[in-house]
C-alpha positions, 0 to 999 in steps of 0.5 A: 500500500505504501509503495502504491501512495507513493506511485500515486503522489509521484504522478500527481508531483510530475503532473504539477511539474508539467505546469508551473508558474511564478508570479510578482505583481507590483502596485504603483506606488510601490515602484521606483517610478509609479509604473504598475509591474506584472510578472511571471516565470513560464514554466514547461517541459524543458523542450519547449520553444516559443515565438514572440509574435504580433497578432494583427487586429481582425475584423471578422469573428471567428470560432476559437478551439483548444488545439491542445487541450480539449474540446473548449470552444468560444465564438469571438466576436467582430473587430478584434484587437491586435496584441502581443503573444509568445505561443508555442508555435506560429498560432495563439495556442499559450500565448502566455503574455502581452499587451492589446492595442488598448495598452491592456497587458495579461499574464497566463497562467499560473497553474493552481488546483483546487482541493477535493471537496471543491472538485466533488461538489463542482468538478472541472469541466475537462471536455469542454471548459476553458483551458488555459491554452486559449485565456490570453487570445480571448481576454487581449482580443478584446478587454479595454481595461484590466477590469473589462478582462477580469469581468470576462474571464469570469463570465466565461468560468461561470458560463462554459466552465473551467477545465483546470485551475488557473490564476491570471494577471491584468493590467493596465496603466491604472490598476492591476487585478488577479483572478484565480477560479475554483472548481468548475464554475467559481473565481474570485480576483482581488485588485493589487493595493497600489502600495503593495505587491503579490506573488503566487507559486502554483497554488491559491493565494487569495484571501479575505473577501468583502462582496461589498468592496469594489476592489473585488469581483466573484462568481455570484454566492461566493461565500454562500456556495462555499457554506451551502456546500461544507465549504466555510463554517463561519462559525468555527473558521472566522472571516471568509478566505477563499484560498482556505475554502477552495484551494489544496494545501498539502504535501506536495504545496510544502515542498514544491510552493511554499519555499517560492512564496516565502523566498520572495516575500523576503526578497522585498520585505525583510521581516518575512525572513521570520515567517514560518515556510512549513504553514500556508500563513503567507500575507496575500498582499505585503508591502516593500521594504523599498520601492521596487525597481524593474531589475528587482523583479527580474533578479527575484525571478532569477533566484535559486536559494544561491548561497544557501544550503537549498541552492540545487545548481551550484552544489548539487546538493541532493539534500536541496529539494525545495523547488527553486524559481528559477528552473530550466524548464522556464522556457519564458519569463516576462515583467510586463510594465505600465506607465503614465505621463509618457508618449503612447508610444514608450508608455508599455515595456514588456521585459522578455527572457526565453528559457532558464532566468538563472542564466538569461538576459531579459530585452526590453520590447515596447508595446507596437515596436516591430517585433525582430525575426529571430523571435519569429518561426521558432519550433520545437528543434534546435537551430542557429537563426532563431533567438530561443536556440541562441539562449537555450544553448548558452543554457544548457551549456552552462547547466553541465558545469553550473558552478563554474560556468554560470559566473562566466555567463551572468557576468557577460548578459549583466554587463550587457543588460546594464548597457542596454538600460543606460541606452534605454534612459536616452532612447526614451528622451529622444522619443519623446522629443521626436515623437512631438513633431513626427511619430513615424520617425519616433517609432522607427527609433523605437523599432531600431532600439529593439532590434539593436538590443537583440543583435547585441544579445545574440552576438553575446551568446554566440561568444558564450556558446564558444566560451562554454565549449572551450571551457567544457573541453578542458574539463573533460579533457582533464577528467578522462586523462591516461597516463602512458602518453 
């Protein structure tokens, strides 16, 4: 009986593995420069490749199936929007991250489960519910606001059904919202607190839920589907929260999420060093010791315990098996930024990084600029044009002699990331000044800055790429020496 629990808990971990997620959200007055931050590790099989793509605005409806999934299917409807994506393949099939025509950014999904007794009183609807595959196509074709998007994703649970558990990040040059449903047909999202942040690891982290407060929306009954149903005993459990009514919470979250939420946490609050990582008490939303920069962002994204017993790379350390967050299976990460009082054109930033943050470089690719060719085209085999191959390469050389050789990489992709930024500071100045009087040369600026950036960051990593190999092949060299010779 033991061997088959432990069988069965052993698929049940590889099935979360298959789908996993870290996110960060920043309100704006909790950033350095009033921006709002939103941000996310895309976690997958290690194989996967991905493009970045601009989906052009359609004008005719059309009929959006899952092609990976199940049998989910939605009408869209007329006079689409164009929006950014990073599918797997040239489709929209997880597009997981980008911004709209209207300056709306999502981030999805963060996969999340919900506990059995959710899922016996309100199962998912596998055949034909949304999946998160379609989520960022639906909600970018068509949301206006941050808002409009949470109002739509929740009409959709509760009118076709959710076939999985998901939580998912809007934005906006206002406010920023996260959603995250339960069973089949329930959802709660909360808007982020302007001077304070949120992460999430793979499971629910919503919280307390005031129906009468406007910074929340929900499927109807909420609370009183979770007491009708043995959910939520107010009596015994005090103020209402929906992660404890709805969300799992058991061995596998220990392990596998609490130790990403709790190194987080301490990333930007310092006494949240203290808090117990063994109990799911982590705050919801917390505040900052300091306002939070973008590159704060990206480098809690990038960590992996480094400089702790629990860092799995550099020691390989078989007692460390608290899951990082970084991995090498992220095949994307992103840090999607929103700003007001500056040129429509340079107002939104997504911060892209294809593969292993620990050993990546995040670009910065502003909402309309042209989107350069090496991102486009990708597939699933590895070759010498696409920018994800070039990355990936570099990653996985690096993988073979993490301790060594990682230094060797970070040191070249962070001199090139500081570089890229003092270029960024000019580039918006210029644009600024240029766009007054001609937009078209304004954007052609922009379109350059783009491409400049990534040419940079390739010809970096070609020259890891060989730096790497050299390195390797003095080490194996030295491992399979025979003497006689």
């Amino acid at each position: 009986m033991k061997r088959i629990f432990a069988t069965i808990f052993a698929f049940v971990a590889s099935a979360q593995l298959s789908l996993a997620c870290t996110t960060i959200i920043v309100g704006k007055k909790a950033t350095v420069d009033g921006s709002i931050l939103v941000a996310r590790n895309d976690d997958g099989p290690g194989i996967t490749a991905v493009n970045f793509l601009y989906h052009p605005p359609r004008r005719d409806g059309y009929t959006l199936r899952s092609v990976m999934k199940n049998k989910f299917s939605y009408e869209m409807p007329s006079h689409l929007m164009g929006y950014t994506g990073s599918p797997r393949g040239s489709g929209s099939a997880y597009d997981e991250s980008g911004f709209n025509d209207a300056g709306v950014g999502v981030s999805a999904t963060e996969t999340i489960v919900s506990n059995a007794r959710t899922l016996s009183v309100d199962p998912y609807v596998k055949e034909t519910g949304i999946v998160e595959e379609v989520i960022p196509t639906i909600i970018l074709s068509q949301a206006k606001s941050a808002r409009e998007g949470v109002e739509l994703l929740g009409a959709l649970v509760e009118s076709h059904g959710s076939a999985e558990g998901f939580g998912v990040a809007f934005v906006d040059s206002n406010e920023a919202w996260y959603l995250e449903n339960a069973g089949g047909h329930q959802w709660l999202a909360m808007r982020i607190p302007d001077d304070s942040y949120f992460v999430s690891a793979n499971q629910s982290r919503l919280g307390e839920f005031d129906p009468d407060d406007h910074n929340f929306l929900s499927s109807p009954n909420l609370v009183g589907f979770a007491q009708t149903h043995g959910l939520y005993d107010r009596e015994t459990e005090g103020p209402f929260s929906f992660r404890r009514a709805f969300g799992r919470d058991n061995e596998i979250d220990v392990r596998y999420n609490y130790p990403r939420v709790a190194q987080l946490q301490k990333w930007f609050t310092a006494n949240a060093a203290d808090q117990s990582v063994t109990a799911n008490g982590f705050p919801t939303f917390r505040r900052p010791d300091h306002p939070v920069a973008v590159t704060d962002v990206q480098r809690a994204l990038q960590d992996y315990f480094a400089g702790t017993p629990s860092d799995p790379y550099t020691s390989a350390n078989p007692a460390a098996t608290a899951r990082p967050i970084s991995v090498y299976r992220t095949y994307q990460s992103h840090v999607l930024q929103t700003r007001k009082g500056l040129p429509e054109g340079i107002a939104n930033v997504e911060y892209l990084d294809l593969g292993m943050t620990a050993l990546g470089i995040y670009l910065p690719f502003y909402q309309g600029a042209a989107i350069p060719e090496s991102y486009r085209g990708v597939t699933g085999d590895s070759d010498d044009s696409s920018a994800f191959w070039q990355f990936r390469k570099v990653q996985l050389l690096a993988m073979q002699d993490f301790a060594h050789l990682a230094p060797i990489v970070r040191s070249r992709y962070d001199a090139l990331a500081l570089a890229i930024a003092d270029k960024q500071l000019q580039f918006e100045e210029d644009y600024a000044r240029v766009a007054k009087t001609d937009r078209v040369e304004a954007d052609r600026m922009r379109d350059r800055f783009a491409r400049g950036n990534v040419d940079a960051a390739l010809a970096v990593s070609r020259e890891l790429v060989n730096t790497l190999v050299t390195q390797l092949s003095l080490r194996t060299n030295q491992l399979y020496r025979f003497p006689g010779s």
